[in-house]
C-alpha positions in Angstrom: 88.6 107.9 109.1 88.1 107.6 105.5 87.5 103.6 105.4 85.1 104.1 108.8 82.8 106.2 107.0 82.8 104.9 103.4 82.4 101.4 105.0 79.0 103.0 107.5 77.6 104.2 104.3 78.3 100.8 102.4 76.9 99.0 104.9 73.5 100.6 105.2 72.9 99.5 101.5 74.0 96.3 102.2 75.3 94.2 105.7 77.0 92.6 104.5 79.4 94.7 102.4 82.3 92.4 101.9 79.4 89.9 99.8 81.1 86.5 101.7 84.5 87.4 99.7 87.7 85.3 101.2 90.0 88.0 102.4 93.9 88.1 103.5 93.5 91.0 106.0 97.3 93.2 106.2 97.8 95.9 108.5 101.0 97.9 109.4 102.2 100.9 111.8 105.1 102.9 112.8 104.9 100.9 116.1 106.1 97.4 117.3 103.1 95.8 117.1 102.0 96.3 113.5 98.2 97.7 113.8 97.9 94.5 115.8 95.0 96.1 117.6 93.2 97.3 114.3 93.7 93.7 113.0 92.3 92.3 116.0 89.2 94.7 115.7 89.0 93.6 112.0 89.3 90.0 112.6 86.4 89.9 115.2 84.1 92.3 113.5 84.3 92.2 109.6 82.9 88.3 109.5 79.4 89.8 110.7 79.3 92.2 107.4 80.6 89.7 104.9 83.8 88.7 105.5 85.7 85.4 104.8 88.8 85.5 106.7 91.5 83.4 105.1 94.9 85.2 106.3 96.0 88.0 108.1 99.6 89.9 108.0 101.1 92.6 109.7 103.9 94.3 109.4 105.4 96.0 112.6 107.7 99.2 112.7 106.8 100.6 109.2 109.7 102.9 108.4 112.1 100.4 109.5 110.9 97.4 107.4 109.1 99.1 104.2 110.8 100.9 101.4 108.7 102.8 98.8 111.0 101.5 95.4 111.2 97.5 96.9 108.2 96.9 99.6 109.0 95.3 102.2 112.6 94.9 103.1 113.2 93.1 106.4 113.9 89.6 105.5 112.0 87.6 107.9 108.6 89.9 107.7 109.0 89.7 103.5 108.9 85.7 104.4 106.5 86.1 106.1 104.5 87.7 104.0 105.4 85.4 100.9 103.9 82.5 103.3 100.3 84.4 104.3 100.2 84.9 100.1 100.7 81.7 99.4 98.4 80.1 101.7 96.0 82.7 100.4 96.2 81.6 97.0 96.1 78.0 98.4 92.6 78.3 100.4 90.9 80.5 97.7 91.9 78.1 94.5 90.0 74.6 96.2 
C-alpha cells in the first residue's frame, strides 16, 4: 500500500517517475509463484511511467528459500539470481 500511494503522488509531478532508468525488477512471496502476478503487473505497466526494463527475478516460497543473515539460500534460485545480476550489469554498462 505504501509503494501504490507514494508512487500516485510521484507520478502526478511527473509521468514518468522512473525518468527512462534501466531497471532489474525482483519480487518475492510466501507462495509458489514468487509475486509472479505483481511482476507481471509491473512489467506491463511501469514502461508507460518511465521504466526501462532490463531483468526481472522472483523468488518463490520466501521462508523456505531466504534467510535474514545469508539472503537467499536455495541454490538454484541464488543462481539464478547471480545470472539476472549479471546480465543487468551487462545491458546497463554498453
Amino acid at each position: 500500500v505504501a509503494f501504490k500511494n507514494v508512487f500516485d503522488w510521484a507520478s502526478r509531478i511527473n509521468v514518468k517517475v522512473f525518468q527512462d532508468k534501466p531497471m532489474l525488477l525482483m519480487t518475492t512471496s510466501p507462495g509458489g509463484y514468487g509475486g509472479g502476478n505483481v511482476m507481471a503487473e509491473a512489467h506491463k505497466f511501469f514502461p508507460q511511467f518511465g521504466a526501462i526494463i532490463k531483468e526481472t527475478f522472483s523468488l518463490p516460497k520466501f521462508y523456505e528459500n531466504f534467510d535474514q543473515d545469508n539472503g537467499v539460500i536455495s541454490p538454484e534460485h541464488l543462481n539464478s539470481l547471480r545470472e539476472k545480476i549479471a546480465g543487468f550489469k551487462e545491458q546497463i554498462s554498453s
